[in-house]
N, C-alpha and C positions, 0 to 999 in steps of 0.2 A: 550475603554471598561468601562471607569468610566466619568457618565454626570450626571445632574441634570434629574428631571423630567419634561424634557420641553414639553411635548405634553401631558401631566397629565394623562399619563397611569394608574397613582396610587390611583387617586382621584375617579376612578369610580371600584374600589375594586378590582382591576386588570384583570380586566375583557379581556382589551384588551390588555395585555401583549404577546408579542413573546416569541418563544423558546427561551431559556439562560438569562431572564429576570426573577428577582424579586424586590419588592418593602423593602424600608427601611424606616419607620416614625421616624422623633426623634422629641422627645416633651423634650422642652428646659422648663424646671421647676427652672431653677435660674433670677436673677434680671441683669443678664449680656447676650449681645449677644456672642455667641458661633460659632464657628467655625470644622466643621466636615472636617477631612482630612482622606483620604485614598490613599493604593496601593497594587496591586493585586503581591503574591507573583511570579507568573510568570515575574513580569516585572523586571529583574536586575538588581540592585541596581540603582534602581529609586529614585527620591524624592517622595514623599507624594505630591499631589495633594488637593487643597481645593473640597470638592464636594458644598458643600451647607454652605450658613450662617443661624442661625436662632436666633429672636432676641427672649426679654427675656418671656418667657410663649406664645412660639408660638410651631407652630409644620409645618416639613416639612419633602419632600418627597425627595429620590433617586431611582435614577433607577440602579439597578444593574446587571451586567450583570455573570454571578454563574457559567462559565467558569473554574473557577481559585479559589484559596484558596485567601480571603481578610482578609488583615489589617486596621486595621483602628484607631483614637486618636482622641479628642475633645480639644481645646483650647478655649480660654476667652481673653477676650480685654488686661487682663494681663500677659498671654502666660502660662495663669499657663495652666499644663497638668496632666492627672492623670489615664486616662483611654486611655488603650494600647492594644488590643487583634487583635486575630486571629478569624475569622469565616468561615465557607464553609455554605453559603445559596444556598439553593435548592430549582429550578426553578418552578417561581410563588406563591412562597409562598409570605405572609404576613407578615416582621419583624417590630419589635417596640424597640425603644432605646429611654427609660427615662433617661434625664440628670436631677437630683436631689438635688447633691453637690456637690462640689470639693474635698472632701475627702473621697468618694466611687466611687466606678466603676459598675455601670449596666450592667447586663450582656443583650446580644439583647434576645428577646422573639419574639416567633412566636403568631403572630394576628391570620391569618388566612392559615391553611397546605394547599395544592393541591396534583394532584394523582403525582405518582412517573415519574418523566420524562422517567424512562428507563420501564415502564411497557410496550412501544410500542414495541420497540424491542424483548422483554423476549418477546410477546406474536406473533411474526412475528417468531420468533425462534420456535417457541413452532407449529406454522400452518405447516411451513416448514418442521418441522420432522416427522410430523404424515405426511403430504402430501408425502414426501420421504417413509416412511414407505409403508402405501398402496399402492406406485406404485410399491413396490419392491415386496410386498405380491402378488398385482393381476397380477405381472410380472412372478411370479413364479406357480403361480395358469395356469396360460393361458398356460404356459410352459408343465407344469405337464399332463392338458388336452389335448395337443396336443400327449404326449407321451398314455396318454390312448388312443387315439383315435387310433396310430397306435398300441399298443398292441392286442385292441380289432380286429381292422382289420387282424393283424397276425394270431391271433387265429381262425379269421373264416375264412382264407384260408386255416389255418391247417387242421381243421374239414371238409373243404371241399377235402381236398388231403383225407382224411381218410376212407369217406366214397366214395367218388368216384374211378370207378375204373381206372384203371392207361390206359385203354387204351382212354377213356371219355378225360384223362389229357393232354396227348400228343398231342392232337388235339387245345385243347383249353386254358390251362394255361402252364406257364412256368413252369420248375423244379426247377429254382433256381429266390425268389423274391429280384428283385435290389433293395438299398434306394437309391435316387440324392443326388451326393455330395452335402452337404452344403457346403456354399459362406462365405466365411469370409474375410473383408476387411482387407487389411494390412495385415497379418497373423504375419509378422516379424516385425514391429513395436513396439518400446520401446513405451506403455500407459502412461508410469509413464509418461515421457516428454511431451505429447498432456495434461496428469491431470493437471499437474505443469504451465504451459503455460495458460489452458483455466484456472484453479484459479486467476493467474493475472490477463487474461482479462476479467476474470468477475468482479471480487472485482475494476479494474480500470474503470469500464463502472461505477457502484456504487457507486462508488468515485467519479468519474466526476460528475454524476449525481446530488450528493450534499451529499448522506449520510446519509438522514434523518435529517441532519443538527446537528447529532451529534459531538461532540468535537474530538471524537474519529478517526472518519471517515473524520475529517480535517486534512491539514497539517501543520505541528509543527507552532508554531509561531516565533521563533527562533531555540536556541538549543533543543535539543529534536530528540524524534522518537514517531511518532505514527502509525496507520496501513496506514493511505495515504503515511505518506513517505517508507514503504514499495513495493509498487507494483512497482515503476517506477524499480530501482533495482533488484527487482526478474526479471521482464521481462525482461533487460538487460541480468541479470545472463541465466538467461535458454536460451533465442538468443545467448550467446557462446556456449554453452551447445550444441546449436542444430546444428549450424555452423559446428564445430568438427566433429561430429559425421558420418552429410552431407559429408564433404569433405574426412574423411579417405576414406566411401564408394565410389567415385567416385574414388581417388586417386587408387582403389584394382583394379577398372574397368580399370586402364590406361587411365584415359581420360587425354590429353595434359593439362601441368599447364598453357599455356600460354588463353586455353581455359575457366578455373577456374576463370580467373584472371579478364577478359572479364566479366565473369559471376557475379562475385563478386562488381566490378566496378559497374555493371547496377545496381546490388540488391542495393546497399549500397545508390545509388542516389536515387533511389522509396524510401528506405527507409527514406534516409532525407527530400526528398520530403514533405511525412508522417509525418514528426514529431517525428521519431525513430531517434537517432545518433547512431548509432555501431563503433567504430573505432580500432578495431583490427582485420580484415577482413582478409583486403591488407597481414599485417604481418604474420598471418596464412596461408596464400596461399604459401606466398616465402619462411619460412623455414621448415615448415611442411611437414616429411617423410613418409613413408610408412609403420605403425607399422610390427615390426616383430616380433610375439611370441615366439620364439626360444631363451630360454637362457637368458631370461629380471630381470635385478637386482628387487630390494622393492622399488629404487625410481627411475626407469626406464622412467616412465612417466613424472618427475620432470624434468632430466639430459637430453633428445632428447630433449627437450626444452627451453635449456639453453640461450638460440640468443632470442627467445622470451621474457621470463622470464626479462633478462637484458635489453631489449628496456622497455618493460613495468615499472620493477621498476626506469631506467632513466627518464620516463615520470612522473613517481608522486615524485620522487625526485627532479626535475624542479619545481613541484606543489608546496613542501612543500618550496623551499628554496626562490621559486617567495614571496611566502605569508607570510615567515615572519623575508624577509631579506629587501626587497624594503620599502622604505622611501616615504609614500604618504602624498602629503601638507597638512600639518596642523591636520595630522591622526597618525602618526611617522611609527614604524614599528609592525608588529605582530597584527593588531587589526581585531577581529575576531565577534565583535558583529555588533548588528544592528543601532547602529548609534540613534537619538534621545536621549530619555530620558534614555540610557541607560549610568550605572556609572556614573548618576548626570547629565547628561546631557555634558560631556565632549570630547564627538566625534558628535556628533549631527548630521555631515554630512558626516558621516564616513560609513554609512553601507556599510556591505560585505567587510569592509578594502581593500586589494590589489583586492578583483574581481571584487568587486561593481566599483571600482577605473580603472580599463581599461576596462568594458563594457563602463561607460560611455564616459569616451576617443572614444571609437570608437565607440559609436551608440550613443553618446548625449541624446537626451529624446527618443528615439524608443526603448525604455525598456516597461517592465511589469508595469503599475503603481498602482496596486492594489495589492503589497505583503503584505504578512499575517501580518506582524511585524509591519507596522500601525496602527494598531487597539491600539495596545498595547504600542509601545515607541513612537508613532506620527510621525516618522520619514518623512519629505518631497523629499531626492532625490529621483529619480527611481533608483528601483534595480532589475534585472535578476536572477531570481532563478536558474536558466537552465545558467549561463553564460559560456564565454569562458573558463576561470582559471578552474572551474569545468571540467569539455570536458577530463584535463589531467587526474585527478584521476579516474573519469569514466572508465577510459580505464581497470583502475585495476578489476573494477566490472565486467565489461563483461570476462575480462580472467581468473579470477575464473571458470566462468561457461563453458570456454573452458579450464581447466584445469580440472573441471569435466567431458568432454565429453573425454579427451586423456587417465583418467583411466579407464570409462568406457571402454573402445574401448580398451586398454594396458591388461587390468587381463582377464581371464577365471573366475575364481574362487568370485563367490557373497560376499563370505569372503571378499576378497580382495579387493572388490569394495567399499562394503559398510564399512569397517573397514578405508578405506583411506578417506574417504566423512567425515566419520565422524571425525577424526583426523584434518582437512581443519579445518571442521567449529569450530570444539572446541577451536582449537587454534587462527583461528584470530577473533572468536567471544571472545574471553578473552584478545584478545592483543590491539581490538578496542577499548572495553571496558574498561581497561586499562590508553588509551590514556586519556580518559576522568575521568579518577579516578570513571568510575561506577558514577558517578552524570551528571546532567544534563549541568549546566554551570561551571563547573570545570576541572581540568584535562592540560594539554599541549595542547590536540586538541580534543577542544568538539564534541560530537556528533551532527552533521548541516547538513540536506537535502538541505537546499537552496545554502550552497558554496561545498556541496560534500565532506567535511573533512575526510581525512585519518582514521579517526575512523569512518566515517558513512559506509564510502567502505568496512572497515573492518569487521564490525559487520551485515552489512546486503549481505554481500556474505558470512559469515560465518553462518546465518540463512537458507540461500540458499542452502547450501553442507547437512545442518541437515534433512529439509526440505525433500529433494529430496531423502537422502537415505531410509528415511521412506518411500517415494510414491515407489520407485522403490521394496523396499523386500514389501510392503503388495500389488501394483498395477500387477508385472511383476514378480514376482517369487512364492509368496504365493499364489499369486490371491485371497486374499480376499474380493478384492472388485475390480471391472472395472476402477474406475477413473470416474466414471459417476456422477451426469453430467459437469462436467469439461473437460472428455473428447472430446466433442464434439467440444464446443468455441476454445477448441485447436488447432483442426484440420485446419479453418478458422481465427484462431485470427488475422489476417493480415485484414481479411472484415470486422470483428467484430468492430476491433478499428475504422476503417475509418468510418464505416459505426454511429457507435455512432458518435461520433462526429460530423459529419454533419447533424443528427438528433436529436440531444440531444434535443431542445427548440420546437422542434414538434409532436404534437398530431400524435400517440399513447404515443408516450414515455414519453412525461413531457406534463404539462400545469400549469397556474400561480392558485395553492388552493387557497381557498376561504377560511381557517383557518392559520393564522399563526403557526402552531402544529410540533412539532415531528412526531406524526402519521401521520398526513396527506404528511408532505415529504416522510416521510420513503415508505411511501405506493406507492404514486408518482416513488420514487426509486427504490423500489422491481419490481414494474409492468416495467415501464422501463427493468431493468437489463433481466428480465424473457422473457420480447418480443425478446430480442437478442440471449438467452439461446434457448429459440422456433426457432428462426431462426436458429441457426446453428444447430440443429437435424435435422430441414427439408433440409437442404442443406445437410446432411451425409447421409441421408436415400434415398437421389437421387443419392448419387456419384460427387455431385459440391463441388468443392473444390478449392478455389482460392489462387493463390501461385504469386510468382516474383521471 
């Protein structure tokens, strides 16, 4: 993230600057060459990197990438130093840094502003809602007209009964006019669940897609949470959610478990096939009963699932004592960062500690080789984001969301449902949080998408229980609003994921801009995401609907 300006992006006024690019000039006004050091505060106690030399009354360029909050210091052939700050540069701008003396410190100034990186976004936010808007206006409009249509037609059959006489009637109209049941899909179908579902699959089509190639719409670089590292997790979380729910149903019907078992088995292979892991399936088959409403204590739902529960917490107990009890060479024990420049450079080939440490034992280089954390600490081994050691604590995420689906299915009483949901998430979103002391790289066990840490489990299945209890009282009890359009991609999210995927890099969906821009991805991204959102309306408006 921190280079020179070796293709002299900054020499032609930045004209041809990328997203998360700006330029820095420092005009060296002393009789000594100087030396520019910087390090982005993302990067964890790093050293300072040289960016550029410049000798005495010259001027030179950096390229900066505005990611991240930067530090930065100037030295002299005598190591004298005197000027030490912070700066956040905003993308494509024009900075200027006059070095003058050794006994003042210049502050950077902006040469030349540009438009606001995020006006693309606010102004794709802003089509969206008015586009939602009106289709809900001319959706209720066409509604409305429909209901005039048959009023008016009521009425001139009334008129016609009134003044006709009744023996005219008998003959020719009826005495009582039928309306045709309307058709309703699903009719019993929890919405909140298809909302919650198609919001992953959309927001993970738009992610994949790139995001508009905002920071936000990335995943973390190390420790951290951003919205990328949210979906993969919710979507786990709600697959327990829906798993549960599935199986009481069938369980009511008496279908044979050894049937279920069979069934569950197929699903879970398609599923890994995909790219989905689920791994508490098997376990939900074998000791999961048949709720019985009669007489169920407050933590009724907790205690039938005692056998579960305690395989689960053995599994991330295995997790946490794997990660930072084992002695990995030349790593010691407990190390939880990304290896490189990170704390000086004194694990360097350490990333992912204990997980990075037995992927590569068992896959050697058929790892990921482009993690995010490169950019940043330079780090050379390969590392697995998605690795085994993670796979255990995972397991914790998905049975949240099948511990969501056992109180659904356990209370009558919406109270009851959503006062428990909410209780889940409060508490192991503060105990996650917690873990990490509420900061980023602090804490016992930081919050990390890439090794799955007990606090990331924690705090994003506890987003999941909040989440959900909102969609279900305003989707399924209030009916304030349908779940639309989320409902839809829900219905199919199984087609949806496969189906991006295998088309992401093809026309309609992506193609390589001719801008390196924010807008131009974003746009790229939205039209993408939207063709998939189009396709599953038209797949529900047929009745296809594709399942395993």
């Amino acid at each position: 993230m921190l280079f020179k300006d070796r293709n002299n992006k900054c020499l032609d006024g930045g004209g041809s600057l990328s997203y998360d690019e700006a330029c820095l000039t420092v005009s060296n006004q002393l009789n000594d060459t100087i030396d520019v050091l910087g390090q982005y505060l993302e990067c964890h106690k790093c050293k300072f990197q040289t960016l550029i030399s410049v000798k005495p009354f010259k001027n030179g360029s950096i390229l900066v990438n505005t990611r991240s909050l930067f530090e930065y210091y100037w030295v002299n052939s005598s190591n004298h130093t005197n000027c030490r700050a912070q700066k956040n540069l905003f993308e494509h701008y024009q900075y200027g840094w006059n070095i003058t003396s050794t006994n003042k410190c210049e502050p950077i100034y902006i040469i030349k502003p540009a438009d606001n990186a995020y006006l693309p976004i606010l102004m794709a936010f802003v089509i969206l809602f008015c586009f939602g808007t009106f289709w809900y206006m001319a959706k209720c409009i066409y509604k409305n007209s429909g209901r005039l249509r048959r009023l008016l037609a009521w009425s001139s059959e009334l008129e016609e009964l009134k003044t006709s006489s009744f023996q005219d009637l008998t003959g020719s109209l009826p005495l009582v006019v039928e309306r045709p049941p309307s058709i309703r899909k699903h009719p019993h179908r929890i919405k909140s669940i298809d909302a919650f579902r198609g919001f992953c699959i959309i927001l993970m089509i738009f992610i994949n897609y790139g995001g508009g190639r905002y920071w936000f719409f990335q995943h973390s670089v190390w420790n951290g949470l951003t919205t990328a590292d949210l979906v993969f997790p919710w979507f786990m979380w709600i697959m327990g959610l829906s798993l549960i729910v599935s199986l009481q149903n069938k369980l009511r019907r008496s279908i044979p478990r050894r049937i279920l078992v069979f069934h569950v088995i197929r699903r879970s292979l398609i599923l890994i096939f995909l790219g989905i892991v689920i791994n508490s399936r098997i376990l939900e088959i074998i000791f999961t009963k048949r709720i019985e409403l009669e007489n169920i204590s407050c933590v009724y739902d907790i205690t039938q699932a005692w056998a579960q529960w305690l395989f689960v917490l053995m599994l991330v107990t295995i997790h946490n004592c794997v990660t930072f009890a084992i002695d990995v060479p030349n790593c010691g024990k407990g190390y939880l960062g990304p290896g490189g420049l990170d704390d000086g450079g004194s694990f360097f080939n350490c990333t992912g500690g204990v997980a990075g440490y037995v992927d590569r034992q068992i896959f050697g280089n058929h790892l990921y080789k482009h993690a995010p954390c490169q950019k940043v600490y330079e780090n050379t081994v390969y590392f697995d984001p998605e690795g085994l050691l993670g796979t255990l604590s995972s397991v914790l995420t998905v049975y949240f969301g099948v511990q969501a689906g056992r109180t659904l299915n356990t209370y009558q009483s919406v109270r009851a449902k959503t006062l428990r949901w909410v209780i889940w998430g409060v508490v192991t979103t503060l105990l996650g949080a917690g873990l990490c002391t509420f900061s980023r790289d602090d804490g016992v066990i930081p919050l990390n998408k890439q090794l799955w840490s007990l606090s990331f489990a924690l705090v994003t299945g506890g987003l999941a229980f909040i989440i959900f209890a909102f969609l279900f009282v305003v989707v399924d009890i209030l009916r304030k609003w349908g779940g639309r359009p989320f409902f839809y991609p829900g219905m199919n999210a199984i087609f949806l994921y496969v189906g991006h995927e295998l088309l992401r890099n093809t026309f309609p969906f992506g193609w390589i801009p001719t801008v390196e821009s924010h807008s131009a991805y974003l746009f790229m991204n939205l039209w993408g995401t939207a063709l998939w959102v189009a396709i599953s309306i038209y797949l529900y408006k047929h009745d296809i609907f594709f399942t395993i």
